[in-house]
C-alpha positions as CSV (number, residue, x, y, z in Angstrom):
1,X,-9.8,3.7,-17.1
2,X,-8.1,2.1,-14.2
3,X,-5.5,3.6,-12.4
4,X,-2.3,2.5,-10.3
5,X,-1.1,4.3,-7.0
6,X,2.2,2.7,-5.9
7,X,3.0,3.9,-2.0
8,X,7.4,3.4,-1.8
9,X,8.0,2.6,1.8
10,X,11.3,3.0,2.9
11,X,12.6,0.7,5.5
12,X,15.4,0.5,7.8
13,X,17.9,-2.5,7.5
14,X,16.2,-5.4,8.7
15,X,12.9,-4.0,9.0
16,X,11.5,-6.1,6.0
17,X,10.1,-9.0,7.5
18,X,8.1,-7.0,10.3
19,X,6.5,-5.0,7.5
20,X,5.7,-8.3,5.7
21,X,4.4,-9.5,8.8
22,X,2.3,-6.5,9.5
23,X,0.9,-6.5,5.9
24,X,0.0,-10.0,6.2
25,X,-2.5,-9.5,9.3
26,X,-4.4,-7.0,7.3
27,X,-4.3,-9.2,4.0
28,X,-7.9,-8.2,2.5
29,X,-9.0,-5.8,4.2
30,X,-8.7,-3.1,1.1
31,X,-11.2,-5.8,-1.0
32,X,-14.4,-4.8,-0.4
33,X,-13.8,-1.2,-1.7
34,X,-15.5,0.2,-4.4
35,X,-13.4,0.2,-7.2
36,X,-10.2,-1.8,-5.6
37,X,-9.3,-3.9,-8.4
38,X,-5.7,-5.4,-7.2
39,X,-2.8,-5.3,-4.4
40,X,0.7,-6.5,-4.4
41,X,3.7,-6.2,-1.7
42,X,6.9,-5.9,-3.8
43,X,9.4,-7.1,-1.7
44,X,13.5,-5.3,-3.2
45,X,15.8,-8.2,-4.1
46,X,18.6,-5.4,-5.1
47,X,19.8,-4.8,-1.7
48,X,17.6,-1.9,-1.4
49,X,15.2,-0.1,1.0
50,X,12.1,0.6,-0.1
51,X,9.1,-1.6,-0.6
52,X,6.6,-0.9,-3.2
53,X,2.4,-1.2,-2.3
54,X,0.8,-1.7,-5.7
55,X,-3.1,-1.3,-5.8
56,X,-4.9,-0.6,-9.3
57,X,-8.2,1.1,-9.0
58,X,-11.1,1.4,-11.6
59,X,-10.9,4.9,-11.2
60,X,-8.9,7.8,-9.3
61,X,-12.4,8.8,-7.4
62,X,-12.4,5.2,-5.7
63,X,-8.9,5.2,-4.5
64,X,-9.5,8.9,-3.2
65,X,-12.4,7.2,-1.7
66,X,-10.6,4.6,0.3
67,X,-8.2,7.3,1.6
68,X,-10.7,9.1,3.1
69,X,-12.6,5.8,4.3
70,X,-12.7,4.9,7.9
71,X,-11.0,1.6,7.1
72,X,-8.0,3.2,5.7
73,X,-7.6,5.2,8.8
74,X,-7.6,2.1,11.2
75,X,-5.2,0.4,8.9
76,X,-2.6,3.1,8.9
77,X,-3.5,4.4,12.3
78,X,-0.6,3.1,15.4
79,X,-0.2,-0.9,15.0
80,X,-1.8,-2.5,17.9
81,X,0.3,-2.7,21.0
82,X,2.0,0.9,20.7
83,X,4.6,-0.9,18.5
84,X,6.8,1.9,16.6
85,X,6.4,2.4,12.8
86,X,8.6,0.0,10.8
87,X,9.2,2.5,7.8
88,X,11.4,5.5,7.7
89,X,9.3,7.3,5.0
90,X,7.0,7.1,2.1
91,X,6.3,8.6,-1.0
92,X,2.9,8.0,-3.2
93,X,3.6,7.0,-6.9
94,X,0.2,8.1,-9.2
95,X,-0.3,5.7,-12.9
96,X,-3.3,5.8,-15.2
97,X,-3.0,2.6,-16.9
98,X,-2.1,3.3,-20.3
99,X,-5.2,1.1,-23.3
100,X,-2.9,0.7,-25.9
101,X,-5.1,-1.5,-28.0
């Protein structure tokens, strides 16, 4: 059964496009993980703060997997030059991914 975690960033105003930015220099580097199946950044249109990080997963193990993983930790480590975290906060969302047929 697959699984969806969804990490909520929340930004401050005008932050957006440096996250995007960010994001987009490490586009692919989650896709040679076991069990990574998908990744979307979900951009608010609603005027409000928080970005959604979608990945689905072929099982819980793998994402816990990736957490742990060297790669994730030089991903999410400080962004290169000493620049300052864009977000404000963060709060993982966890989904099994519900076979209704």
């Amino acid at each position: 059964m697959s699984v969806v975690r969804i990490n909520a960033i929340s930004i401050p105003g005008g932050a957006g496009p440096e996250l995007e930015k960010r994001f987009a220099a490490r586009a692919g580097a989650v896709d040679g993980q076991a069990g990574f199946e998908s990744f979307e950044l979900l951009r608010p249109t609603d005027g409000g703060d928080k970005y959604f990080v979608v990945t689905r997963w072929a099982d819980a193990a793998s994402f816990e997997a990736w957490m742990s993983s060297q790669a994730f930790g030089e991903g999410h480590g400080k962004p290169e030059g000493g620049q300052a975290p864009v977000s404000s906060g963060a709060e993982l969302l966890s989904f099994d991914v519900v076979d209704l047929t």
